[in-house]
SEFISE-376691 format. One line per 2 residues: number of its first residue (from 1); their letters; for each residue x, y, z of C-alpha. Coordinates in pm, 1 decimal, m for minus. Layout:
REM residues N
NUM> A> X/Y/Z ~ ...
END
This chain:
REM residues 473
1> XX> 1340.5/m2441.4/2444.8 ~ 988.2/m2364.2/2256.6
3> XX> 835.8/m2677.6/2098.0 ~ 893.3/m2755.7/1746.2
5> XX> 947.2/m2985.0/1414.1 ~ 1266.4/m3245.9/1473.4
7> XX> 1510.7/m3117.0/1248.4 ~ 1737.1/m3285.5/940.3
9> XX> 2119.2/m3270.2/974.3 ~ 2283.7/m2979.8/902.6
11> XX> 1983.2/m2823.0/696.6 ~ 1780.3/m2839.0/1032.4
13> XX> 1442.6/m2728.6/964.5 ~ 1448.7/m2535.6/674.1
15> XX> 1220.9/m2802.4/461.1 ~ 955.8/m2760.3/708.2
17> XX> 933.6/m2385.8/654.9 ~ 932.9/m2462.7/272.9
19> XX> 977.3/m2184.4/17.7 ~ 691.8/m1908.5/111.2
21> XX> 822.0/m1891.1/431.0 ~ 532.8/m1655.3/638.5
23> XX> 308.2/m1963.4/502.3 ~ 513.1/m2232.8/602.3
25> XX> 544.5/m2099.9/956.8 ~ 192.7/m2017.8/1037.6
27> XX> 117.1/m2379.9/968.1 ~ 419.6/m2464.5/1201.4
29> XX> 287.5/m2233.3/1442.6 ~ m59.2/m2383.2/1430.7
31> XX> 45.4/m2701.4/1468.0 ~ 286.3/m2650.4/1769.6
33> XX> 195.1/m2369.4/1922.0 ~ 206.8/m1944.0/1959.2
35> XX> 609.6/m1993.3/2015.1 ~ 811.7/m2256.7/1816.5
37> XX> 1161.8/m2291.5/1789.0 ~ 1329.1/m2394.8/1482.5
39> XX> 1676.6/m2490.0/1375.2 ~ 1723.5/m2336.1/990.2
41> XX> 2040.8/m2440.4/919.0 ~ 2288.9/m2412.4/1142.4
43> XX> 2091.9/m2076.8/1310.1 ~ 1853.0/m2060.3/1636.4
45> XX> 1537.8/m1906.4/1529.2 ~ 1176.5/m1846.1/1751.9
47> XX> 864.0/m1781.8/1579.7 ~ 531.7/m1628.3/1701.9
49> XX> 225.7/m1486.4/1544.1 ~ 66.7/m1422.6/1915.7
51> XX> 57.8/m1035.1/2054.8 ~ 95.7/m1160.2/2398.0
53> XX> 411.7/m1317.5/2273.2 ~ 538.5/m1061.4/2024.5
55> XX> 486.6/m818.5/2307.8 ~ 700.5/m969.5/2540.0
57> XX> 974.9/m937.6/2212.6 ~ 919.9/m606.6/2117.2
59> XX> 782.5/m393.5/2402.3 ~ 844.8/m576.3/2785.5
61> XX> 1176.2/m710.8/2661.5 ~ 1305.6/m527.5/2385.6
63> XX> 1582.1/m402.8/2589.4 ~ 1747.4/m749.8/2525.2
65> XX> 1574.1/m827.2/2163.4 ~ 1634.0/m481.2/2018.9
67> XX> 1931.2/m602.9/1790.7 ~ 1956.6/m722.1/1455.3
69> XX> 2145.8/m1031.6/1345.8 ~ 2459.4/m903.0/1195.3
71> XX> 2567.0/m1177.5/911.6 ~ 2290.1/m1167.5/688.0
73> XX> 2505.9/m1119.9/351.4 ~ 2263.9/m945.2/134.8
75> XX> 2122.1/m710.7/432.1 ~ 2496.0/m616.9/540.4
77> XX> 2620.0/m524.7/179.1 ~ 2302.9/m343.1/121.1
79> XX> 2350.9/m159.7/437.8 ~ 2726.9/m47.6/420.6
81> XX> 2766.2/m255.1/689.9 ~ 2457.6/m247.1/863.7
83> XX> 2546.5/154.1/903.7 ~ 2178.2/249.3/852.6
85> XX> 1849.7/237.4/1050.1 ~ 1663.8/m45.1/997.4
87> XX> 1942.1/m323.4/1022.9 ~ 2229.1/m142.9/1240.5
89> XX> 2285.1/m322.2/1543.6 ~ 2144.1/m217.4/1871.2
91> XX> 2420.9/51.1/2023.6 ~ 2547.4/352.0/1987.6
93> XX> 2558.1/405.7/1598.5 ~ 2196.4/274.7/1579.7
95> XX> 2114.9/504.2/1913.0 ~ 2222.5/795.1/1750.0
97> XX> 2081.1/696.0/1421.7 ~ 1760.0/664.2/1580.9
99> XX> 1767.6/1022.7/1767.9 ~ 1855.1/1188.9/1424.3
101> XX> 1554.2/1020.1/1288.9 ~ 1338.5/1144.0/1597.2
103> XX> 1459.7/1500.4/1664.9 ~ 1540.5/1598.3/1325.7
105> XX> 1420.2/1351.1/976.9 ~ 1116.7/1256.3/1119.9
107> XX> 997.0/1507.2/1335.2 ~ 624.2/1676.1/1307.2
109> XX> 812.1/2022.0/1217.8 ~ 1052.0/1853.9/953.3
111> XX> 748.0/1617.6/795.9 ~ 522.0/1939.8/808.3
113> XX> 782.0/2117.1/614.9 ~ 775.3/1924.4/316.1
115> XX> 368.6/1911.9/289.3 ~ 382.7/2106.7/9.9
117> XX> 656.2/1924.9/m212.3 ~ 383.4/1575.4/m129.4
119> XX> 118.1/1841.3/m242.6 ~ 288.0/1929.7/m560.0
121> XX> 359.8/1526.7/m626.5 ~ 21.2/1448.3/m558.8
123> XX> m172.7/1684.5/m799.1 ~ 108.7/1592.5/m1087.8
125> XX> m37.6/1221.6/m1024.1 ~ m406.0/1377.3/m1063.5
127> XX> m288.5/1546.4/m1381.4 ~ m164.6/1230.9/m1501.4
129> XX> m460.9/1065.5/m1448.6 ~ m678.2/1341.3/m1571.3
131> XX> m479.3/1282.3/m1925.2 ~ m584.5/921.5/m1952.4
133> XX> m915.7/993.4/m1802.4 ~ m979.0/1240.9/m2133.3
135> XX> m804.8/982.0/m2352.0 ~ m1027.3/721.9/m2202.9
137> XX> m744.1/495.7/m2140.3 ~ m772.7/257.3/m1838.3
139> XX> m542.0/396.6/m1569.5 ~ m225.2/156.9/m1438.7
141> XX> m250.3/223.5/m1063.1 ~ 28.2/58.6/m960.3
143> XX> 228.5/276.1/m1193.0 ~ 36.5/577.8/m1042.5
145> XX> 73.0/474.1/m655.0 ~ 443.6/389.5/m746.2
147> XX> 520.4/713.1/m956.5 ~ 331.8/898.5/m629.5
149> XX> 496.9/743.3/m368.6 ~ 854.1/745.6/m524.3
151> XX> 855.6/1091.6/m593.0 ~ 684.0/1183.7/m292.8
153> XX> 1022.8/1034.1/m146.3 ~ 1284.7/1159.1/m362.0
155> XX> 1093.9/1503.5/m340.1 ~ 1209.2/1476.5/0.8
157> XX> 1509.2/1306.1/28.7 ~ 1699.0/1475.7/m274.9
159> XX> 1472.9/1770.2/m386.0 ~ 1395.4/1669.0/m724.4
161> XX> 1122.4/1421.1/m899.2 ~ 1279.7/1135.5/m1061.8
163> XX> 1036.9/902.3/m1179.1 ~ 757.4/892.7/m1430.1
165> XX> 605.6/1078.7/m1731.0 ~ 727.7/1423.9/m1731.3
167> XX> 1015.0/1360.6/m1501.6 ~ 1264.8/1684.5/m1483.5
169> XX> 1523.5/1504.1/m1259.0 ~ 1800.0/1367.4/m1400.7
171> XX> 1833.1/1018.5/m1599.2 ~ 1976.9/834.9/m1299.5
173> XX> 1622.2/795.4/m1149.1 ~ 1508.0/426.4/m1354.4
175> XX> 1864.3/338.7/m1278.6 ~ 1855.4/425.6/m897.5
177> XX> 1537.7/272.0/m873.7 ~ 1639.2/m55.2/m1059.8
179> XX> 1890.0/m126.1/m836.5 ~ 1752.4/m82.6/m521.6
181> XX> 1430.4/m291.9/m648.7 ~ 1723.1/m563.3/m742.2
183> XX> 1859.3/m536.0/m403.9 ~ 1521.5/m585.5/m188.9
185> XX> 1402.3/m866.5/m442.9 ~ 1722.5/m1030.2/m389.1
187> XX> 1757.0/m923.7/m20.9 ~ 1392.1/m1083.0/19.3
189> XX> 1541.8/m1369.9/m176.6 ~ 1669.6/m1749.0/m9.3
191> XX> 2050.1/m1708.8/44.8 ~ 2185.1/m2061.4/174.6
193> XX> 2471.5/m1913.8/325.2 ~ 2262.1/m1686.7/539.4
195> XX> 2229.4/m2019.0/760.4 ~ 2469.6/m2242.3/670.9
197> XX> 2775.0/m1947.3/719.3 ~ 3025.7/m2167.2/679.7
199> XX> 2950.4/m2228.5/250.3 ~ 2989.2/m1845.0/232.1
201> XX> 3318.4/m1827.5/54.3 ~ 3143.6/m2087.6/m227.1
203> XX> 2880.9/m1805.4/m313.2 ~ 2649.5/m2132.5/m418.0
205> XX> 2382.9/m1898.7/m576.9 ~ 2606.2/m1637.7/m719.5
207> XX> 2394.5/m1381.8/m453.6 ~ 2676.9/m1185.0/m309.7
209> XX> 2855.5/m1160.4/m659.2 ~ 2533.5/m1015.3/m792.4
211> XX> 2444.6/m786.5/m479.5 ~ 2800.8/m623.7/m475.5
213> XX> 2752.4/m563.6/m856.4 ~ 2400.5/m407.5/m804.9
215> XX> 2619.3/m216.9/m483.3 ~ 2867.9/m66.2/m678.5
217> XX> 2589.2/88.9/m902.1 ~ 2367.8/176.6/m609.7
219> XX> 2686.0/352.7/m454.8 ~ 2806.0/544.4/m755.5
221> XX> 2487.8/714.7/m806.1 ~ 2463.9/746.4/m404.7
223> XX> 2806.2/955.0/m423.4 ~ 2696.9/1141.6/m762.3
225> XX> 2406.3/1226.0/m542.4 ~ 2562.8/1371.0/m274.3
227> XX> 2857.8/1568.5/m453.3 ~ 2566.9/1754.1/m645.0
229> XX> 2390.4/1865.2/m315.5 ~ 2745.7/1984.2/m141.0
231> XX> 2723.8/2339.3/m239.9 ~ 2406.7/2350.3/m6.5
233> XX> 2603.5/2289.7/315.0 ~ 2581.4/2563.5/536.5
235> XX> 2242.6/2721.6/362.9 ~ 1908.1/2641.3/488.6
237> XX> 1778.7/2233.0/462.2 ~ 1501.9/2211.4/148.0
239> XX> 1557.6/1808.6/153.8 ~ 1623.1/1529.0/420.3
241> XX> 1988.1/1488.6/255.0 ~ 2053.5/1849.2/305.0
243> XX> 1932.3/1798.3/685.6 ~ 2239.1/1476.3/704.4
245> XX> 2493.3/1688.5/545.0 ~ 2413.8/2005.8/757.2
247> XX> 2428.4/1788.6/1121.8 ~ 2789.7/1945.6/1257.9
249> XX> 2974.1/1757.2/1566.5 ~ 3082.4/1944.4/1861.5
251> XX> 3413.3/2062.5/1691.8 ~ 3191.4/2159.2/1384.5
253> XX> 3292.0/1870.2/1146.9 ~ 3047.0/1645.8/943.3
255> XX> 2851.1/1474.0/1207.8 ~ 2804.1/1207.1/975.0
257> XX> 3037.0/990.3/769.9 ~ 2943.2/960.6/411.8
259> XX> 2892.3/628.1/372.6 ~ 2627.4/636.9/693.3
261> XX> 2422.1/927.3/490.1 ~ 2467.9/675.5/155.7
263> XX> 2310.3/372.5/372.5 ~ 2019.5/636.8/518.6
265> XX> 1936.7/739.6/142.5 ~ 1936.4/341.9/36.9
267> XX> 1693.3/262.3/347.1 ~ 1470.8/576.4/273.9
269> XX> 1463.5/486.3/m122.4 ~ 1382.5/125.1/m30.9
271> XX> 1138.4/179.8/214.7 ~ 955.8/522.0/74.3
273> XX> 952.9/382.0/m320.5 ~ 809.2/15.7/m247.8
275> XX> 606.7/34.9/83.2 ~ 323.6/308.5/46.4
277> XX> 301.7/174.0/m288.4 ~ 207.4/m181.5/m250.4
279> XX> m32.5/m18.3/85.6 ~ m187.2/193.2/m170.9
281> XX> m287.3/m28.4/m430.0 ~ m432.0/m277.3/m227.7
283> XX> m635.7/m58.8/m41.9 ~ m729.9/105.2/m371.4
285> XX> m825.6/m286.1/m508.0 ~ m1020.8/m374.8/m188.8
287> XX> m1276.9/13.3/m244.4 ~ m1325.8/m73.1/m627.5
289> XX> m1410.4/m422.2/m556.5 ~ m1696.4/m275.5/m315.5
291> XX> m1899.4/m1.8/m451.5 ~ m2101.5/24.8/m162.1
293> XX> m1767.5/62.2/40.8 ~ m1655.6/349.9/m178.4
295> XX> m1960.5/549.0/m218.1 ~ m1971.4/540.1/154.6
297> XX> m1577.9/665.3/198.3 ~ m1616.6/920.7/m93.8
299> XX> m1970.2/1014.1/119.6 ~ m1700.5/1066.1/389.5
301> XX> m1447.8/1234.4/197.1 ~ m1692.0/1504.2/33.3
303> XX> m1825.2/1605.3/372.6 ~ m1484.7/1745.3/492.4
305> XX> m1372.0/1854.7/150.0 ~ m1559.7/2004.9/m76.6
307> XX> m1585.5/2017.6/m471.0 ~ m1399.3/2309.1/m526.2
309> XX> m1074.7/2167.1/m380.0 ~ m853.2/1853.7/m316.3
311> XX> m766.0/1692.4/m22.1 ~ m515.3/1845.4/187.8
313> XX> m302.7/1592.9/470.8 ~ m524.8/1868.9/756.7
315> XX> m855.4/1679.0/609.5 ~ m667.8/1325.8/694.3
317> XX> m763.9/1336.4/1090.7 ~ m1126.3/1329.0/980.6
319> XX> m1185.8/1025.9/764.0 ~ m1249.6/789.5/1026.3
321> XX> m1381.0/510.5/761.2 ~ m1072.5/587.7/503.9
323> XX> m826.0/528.9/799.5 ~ m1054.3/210.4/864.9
325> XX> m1015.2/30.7/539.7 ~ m643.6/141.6/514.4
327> XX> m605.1/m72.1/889.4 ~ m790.2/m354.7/734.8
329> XX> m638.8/m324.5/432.5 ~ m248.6/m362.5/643.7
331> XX> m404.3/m617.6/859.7 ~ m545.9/m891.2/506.4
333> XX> m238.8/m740.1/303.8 ~ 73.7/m652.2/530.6
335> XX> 352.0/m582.4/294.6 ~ 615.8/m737.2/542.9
337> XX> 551.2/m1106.7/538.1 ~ 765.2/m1078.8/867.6
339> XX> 907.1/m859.0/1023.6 ~ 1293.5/m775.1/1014.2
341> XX> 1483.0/m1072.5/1228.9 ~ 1586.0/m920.3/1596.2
343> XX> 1839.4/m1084.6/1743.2 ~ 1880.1/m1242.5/2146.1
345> XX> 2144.2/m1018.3/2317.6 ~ 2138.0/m1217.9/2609.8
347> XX> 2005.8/m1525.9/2743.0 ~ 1613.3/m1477.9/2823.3
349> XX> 1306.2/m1664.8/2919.5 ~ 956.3/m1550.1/2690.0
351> XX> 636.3/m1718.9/2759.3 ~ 839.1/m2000.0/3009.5
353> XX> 1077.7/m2121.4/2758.7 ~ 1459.8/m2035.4/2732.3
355> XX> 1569.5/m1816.8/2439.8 ~ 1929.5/m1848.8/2441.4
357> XX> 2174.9/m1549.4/2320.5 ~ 2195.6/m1484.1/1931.4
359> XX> 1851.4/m1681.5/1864.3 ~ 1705.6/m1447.9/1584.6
361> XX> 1344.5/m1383.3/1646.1 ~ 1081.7/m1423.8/1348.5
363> XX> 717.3/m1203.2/1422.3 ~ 494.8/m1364.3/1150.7
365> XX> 256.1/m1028.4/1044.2 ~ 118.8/m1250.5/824.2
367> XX> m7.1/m1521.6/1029.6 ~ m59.0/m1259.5/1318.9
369> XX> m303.1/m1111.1/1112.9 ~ m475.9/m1421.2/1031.8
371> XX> m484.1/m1575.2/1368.7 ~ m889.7/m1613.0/1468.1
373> XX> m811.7/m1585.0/1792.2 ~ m758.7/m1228.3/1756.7
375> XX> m904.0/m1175.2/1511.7 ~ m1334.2/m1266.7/1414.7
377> XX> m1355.6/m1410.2/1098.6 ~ m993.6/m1291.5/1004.4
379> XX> m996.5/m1392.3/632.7 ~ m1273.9/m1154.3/540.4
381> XX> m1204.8/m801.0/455.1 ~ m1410.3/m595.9/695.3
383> XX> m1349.8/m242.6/795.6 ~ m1584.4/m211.6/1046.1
385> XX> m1389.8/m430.1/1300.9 ~ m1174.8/m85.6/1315.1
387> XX> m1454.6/105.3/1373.5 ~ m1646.8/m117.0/1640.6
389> XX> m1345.9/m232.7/1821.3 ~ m1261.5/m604.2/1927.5
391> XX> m1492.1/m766.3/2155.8 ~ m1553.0/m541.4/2439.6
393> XX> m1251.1/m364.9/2374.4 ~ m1131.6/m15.1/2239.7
395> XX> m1074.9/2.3/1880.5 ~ m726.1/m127.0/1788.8
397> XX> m507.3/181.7/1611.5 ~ m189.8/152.8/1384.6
399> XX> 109.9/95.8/1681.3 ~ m123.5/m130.4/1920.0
401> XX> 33.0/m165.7/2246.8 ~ m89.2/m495.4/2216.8
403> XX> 106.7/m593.8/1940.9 ~ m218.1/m700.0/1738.8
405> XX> m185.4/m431.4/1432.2 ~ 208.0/m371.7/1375.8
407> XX> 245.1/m325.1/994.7 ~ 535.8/m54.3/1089.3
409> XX> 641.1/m311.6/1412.6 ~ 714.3/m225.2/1769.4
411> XX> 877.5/m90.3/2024.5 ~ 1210.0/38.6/2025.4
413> XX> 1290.5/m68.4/1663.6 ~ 966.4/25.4/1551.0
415> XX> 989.0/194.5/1170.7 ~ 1084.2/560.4/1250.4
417> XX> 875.0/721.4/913.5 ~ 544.5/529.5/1008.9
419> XX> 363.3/896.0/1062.3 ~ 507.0/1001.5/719.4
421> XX> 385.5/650.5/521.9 ~ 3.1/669.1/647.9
423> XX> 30.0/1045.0/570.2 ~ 146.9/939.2/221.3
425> XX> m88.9/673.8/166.0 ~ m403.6/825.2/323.3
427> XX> m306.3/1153.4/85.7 ~ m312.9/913.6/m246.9
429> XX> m648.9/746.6/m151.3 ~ m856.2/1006.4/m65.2
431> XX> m770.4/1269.3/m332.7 ~ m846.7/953.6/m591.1
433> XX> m1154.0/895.5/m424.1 ~ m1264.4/1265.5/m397.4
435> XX> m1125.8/1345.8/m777.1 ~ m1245.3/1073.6/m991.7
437> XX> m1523.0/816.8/m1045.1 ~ m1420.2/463.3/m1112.3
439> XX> m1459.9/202.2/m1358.1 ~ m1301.5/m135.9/m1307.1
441> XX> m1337.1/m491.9/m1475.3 ~ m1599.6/m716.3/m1325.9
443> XX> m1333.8/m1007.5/m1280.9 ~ m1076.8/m797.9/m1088.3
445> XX> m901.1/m1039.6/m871.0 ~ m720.4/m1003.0/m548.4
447> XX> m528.3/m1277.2/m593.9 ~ m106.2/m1228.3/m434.0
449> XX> 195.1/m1338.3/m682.4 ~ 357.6/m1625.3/m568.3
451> XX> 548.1/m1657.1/m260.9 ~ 459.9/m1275.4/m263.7
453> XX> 248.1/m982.1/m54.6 ~ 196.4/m800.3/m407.6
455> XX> m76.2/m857.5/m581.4 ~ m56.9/m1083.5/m843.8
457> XX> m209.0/m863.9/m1128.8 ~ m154.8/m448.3/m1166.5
459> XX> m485.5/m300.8/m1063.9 ~ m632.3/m101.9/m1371.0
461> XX> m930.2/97.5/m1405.2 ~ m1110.2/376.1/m1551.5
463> XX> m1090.9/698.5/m1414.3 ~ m1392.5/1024.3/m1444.8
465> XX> m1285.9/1329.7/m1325.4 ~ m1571.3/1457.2/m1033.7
467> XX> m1373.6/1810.0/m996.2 ~ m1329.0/2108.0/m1236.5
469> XX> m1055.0/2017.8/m1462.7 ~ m815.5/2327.0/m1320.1
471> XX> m757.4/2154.6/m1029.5 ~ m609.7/1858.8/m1154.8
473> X> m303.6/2126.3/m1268.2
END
């Protein structure tokens, strides 16, 4: 086995990884070495924050750690059963899953067709901020990236905005949106009976009574959801829920059982309302904190696209800086701690130690991203790295077969929507860059909440508009 901390009785280890865990485990790592084993409770776990090491996971041997572990409580209620994409076991639901994602979700003709819904989202965000621009009122951005993002998603997903000032979409959307933010924060959340299985039926915490209450909410307005889109089956798909709906089997019947398309919605919702989000406003924090920085990616910006238009997702390929401080931006402020656990379906040997079936396997993003001997001074926000390239090496892009930049992970179980999130959140931070000048307190701070990859304050600011006002409607 990997080297590690002697563990307590029945608890095992799960003192030394203390209660930020991504923390407590790059320490552990540090201390013993790129690949530690640890005992946290009564479950095998491996750690690494090394790309050699987290390749040999995800990419050379992913055909034996491609599963997920399959009795995390909060995960599998959330999940229908681990019926959707990101925790489904590795087989032939999560195969197929994974091929409807690829040939018909996610694919550059389905993404391309809803540019202009993220179009029409984006320049009712502008508008908004316009309004308090003209009011002089300081502008909430993580309202504003939120509002974006969310409705970006359920543009997409359902057809309809839901969230925000001026929302048309039914009154379900703060209650949808509540409850999946109370699932993650609990799913995110220390369960004991996660690794101690056997105090399950106690429900110490009260977790699973609370997650099946939040359920039953989360799946009543799932199957109010889809009842209202039925009368589209059989017409032409204008959402990804009409695309799940519309998929026939070779007999013609729903290729699809509802409560799979329920647990897709949940994963998209969870993923597309919280993810680009978070990206967006730190990447926003770290430009206003620089002026020089901005000036030079609004310098950018304004060469491609010019005053008497916004920014359309064509201009994206050519902001070679922008895409630069959104890399660096993932790499100081992942929003995955760690990635989602994969599970040992065999017996396998990583590195020269034995990882024996069912050990789950922990990739600390956090501390990868940290690690200086990947990374040159790796606590300092610096874009250029991205630009210049490690060492003598090519510059490092989003998906690194190397396993040193995988906000979105790796491999086979690599986030199928990555190409739609950077398309989301490069959209949001170059049209705010292009459209307005920015104002922001002296003492902004980029300090994370506790135990947390948010940041610990909203990010505010002022907002002047740069383009005629008609555009911003």
């Amino acid at each position: 086995l990997p080297p590690g901390p002697r563990g307590w009785p029945i608890i095992g280890n799960l003192l030394d990884v203390g209660t930020v865990p991504h923390e407590g485990m790059m320490k552990l790592t540090r201390a013993y070495g790129p690949l530690v084993y640890l005992r946290l409770g009564a479950i095998p776990h491996v750690v690494s924050d090394d790309p050699a090491i987290i390749k040999e996971f995800l990419k050379i041997q992913d055909h034996i750690f491609a599963s997920r572990p399959g009795n995390v409580i909060l995960a599998e209620l959330l999940t229908y059963g681990g019926k959707d994409i990101g925790f489904a076991p590795y087989g032939a639901h999560w195969r197929n899953m994974r091929k409807i994602c690829t040939l018909e979700l996610f694919s550059a003709k389905s993404v391309d067709s809803f540019q202009r819904l993220r179009r029409m989202e984006m320049i009712h965000t502008l508008g908004l901020i316009l309004d308090a621009a003209v009011d002089r009122r300081a502008v909430d951005l993580r309202d504003a990236f939120n509002g974006l993002t969310s409705n970006m998603m359920t543009r997409m997903l359902l057809g309809k905005r839901y969230f925000g000032p001026g929302d048309p979409g039914p009154e379900v959307g703060a209650e949808l949106k509540a409850m999946i933010a109370g699932g993650i924060l609990m799913m995110n959340g220390f369960n004991i009976s996660d690794y101690l299985p056997f105090l399950r039926f106690l429900d110490l915490q009260g977790q699973e009574r609370r997650m099946k209450q939040i359920m039953r909410h989360i799946d009543g307005l799932a199957t109010a959801l889809l009842l209202e889109l039925a009368p589209r089956i059989g017409k032409k798909p204008e959402n990804f829920v009409d695309i799940l709906v519309n998929l026939r089997g070779e007999n013609g019947e729903p290729h699809l059982p509802e409560d799979v398309m329920k647990a897709v919605m949940v994963d998209m919702m969870a993923a597309g309302t919280d993810t680009p989000g978070v990206s967006c406003e730190w990447a926003m924090a770290e430009l206003l904190r620089d002026p020089a920085l901005l000036a030079r990616v609004r310098e950018e910006v304004d060469r491609v696209v010019s005053v008497d238009r916004l920014v359309d997702e064509s201009d994206l390929a050519h902001f070679r800086l922008l895409r630069a401080v959104l890399k660096e931006s993932f790499r100081l402020h992942p929003v995955g701690a760690i990635l989602i656990p994969h599970l040992a379906m065999e017996d396998a040997v990583v590195a020269g130690y034995g990882i024996p079936k069912d050990t789950r396997v922990l990739i600390n993003v956090f501390a990868l991203n940290r690690n200086a001997q990947v990374w040159e001074r790796p606590h300092e926000f610096d874009p250029e790295r991205h630009l210049r390239g490690l060492g003598e090496g090519a510059v490092v892009e989003f998906g690194d077969p190397e396993c040193r930049l995988i906000p979105f992970g790796s491999g086979r179980r690599m986030c199928p929507a990555a190409s739609l999130g950077l398309t989301m959140v490069l959209l949001a931070l170059a049209n705010l860059v292009h459209a307005f000048d920015w104002e922001v307190p002296a003492n902004l701070s980029m300090e994370r909440a506790p135990g947390k990859m948010v940041k610990a304050q909203p990010l505010t600011a002022l907002a002047r508009p740069r383009l005629p006002h008609h555009l911003y409607s």
